[in-house]
N, C-alpha and C positions, 0 to 999 in steps of 0.2 A: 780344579777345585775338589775340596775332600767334605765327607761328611761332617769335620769338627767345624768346617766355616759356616754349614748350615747352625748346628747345633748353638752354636755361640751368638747368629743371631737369633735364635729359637726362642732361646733361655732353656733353665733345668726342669720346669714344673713337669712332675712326671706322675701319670696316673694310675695305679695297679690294682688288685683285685687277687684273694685266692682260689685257690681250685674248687674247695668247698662253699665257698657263698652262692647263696640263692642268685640266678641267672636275673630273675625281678630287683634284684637291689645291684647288681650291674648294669643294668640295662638304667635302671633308674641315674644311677653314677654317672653314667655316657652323658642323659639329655639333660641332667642337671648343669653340667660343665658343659655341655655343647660339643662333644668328644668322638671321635667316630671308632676309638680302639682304646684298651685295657686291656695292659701288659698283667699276665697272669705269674704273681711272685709264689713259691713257698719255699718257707726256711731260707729265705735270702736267695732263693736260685728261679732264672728264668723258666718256666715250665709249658708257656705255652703263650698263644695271643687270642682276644674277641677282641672280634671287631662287629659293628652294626649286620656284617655280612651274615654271620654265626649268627647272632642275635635273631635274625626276620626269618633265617631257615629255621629255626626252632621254634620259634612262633607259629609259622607256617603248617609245620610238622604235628606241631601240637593241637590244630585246630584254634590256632586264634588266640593264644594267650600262652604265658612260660611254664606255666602249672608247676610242677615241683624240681623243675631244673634244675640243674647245680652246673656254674661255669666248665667245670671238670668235663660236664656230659657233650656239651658245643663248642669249647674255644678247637682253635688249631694248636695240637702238642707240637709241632713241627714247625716254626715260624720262621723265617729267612731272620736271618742277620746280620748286622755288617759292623763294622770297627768302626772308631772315628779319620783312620787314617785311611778308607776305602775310598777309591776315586768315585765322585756322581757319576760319572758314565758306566761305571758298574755297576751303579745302584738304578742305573735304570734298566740298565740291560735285567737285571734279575727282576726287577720288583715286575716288568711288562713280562717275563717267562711267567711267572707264577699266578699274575693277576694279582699280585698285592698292592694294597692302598696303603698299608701301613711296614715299617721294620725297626723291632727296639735294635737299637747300639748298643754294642757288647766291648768290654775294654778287660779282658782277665779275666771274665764270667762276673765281671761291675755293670750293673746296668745305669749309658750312660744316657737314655733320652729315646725318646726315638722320631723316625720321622715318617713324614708320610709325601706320598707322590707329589701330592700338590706342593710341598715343602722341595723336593727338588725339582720340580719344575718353574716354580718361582725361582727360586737361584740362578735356574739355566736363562732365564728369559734378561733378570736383572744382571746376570753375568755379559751376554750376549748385548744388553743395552748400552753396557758401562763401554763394551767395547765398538759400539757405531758412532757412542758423544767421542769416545778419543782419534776414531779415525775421522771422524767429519774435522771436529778440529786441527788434527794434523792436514787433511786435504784443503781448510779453510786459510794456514797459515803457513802452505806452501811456499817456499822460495821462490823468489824471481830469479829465472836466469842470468846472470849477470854477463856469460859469456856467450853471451845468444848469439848465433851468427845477425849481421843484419839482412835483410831481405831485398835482393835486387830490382832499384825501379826500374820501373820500362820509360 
């Protein structure tokens, strides 16, 4: 399974944010949509990611409110990223190294979506199910032997 099977049933709605906007009107953006990360765009290029995580450390830091933050000051410029042609088992191997919740898809420096743990871990589970409905039914619709030996009476 690749990241484009997640993405496809995901859909494209994608959320971003510049490097320059008030951390308050990001953070606002997250609980408005119910969101746990914004992809940080400028001039059309990936620059960085917040996530809720960035978010509560800079709150924290600040004494209990974002006071005059700017995304620029808290997201992470470094963000994993992966293709849409990246197998899930890589994407979990990386996203459990790094502790990430979230990872935008990158297709040419196109940002295509992104997804988040819970998003491949749903796939694994509902991949993993698709595959116990097919074997139960294949062990349900077993053949009968036909050339069975027969078994000696006594």
């Amino acid at each position: 399974m690749k990241v484009s099977d997640i993405l496809r049933v995901k859909g494209g709605t994608l959320y971003t944010v510049s490097p320059d906007q008030p951390l308050g009107d990001a953070a606002r953006t997250m609980a408005e949509f119910d969101i746990g990360s914004l992809v940080v765009m400028d001039h059309g290029d990936l620059v960085g990611m917040l996530t809720f995580r960035e978010v509560i450390l800079a709150v924290v830091g600040n004494g209990g409110t974002v006071g005059n933050s700017t995304v620029r000051g808290v997201m992470d410029d470094h963000p994993l990223t992966c293709t849409p042609e990246t197998e899930i088992d890589e994407v979990r191997r990386m996203m459990l190294e790094r502790h990430a919740r979230y990872m935008p898809v990158v297709s040419q420096r196109t940002l295509m979506g992104v997804i988040s743990f819970y998003d491949v871990a749903k796939a694994v589970v509902d991949s993993q199910d698709f595959e116990n409905r097919m074997l139960k039914a294949y062990i349900r619709d077993w053949p009968a032997a036909e050339d069975a030996q027969p078994q000696a009476r006594l």
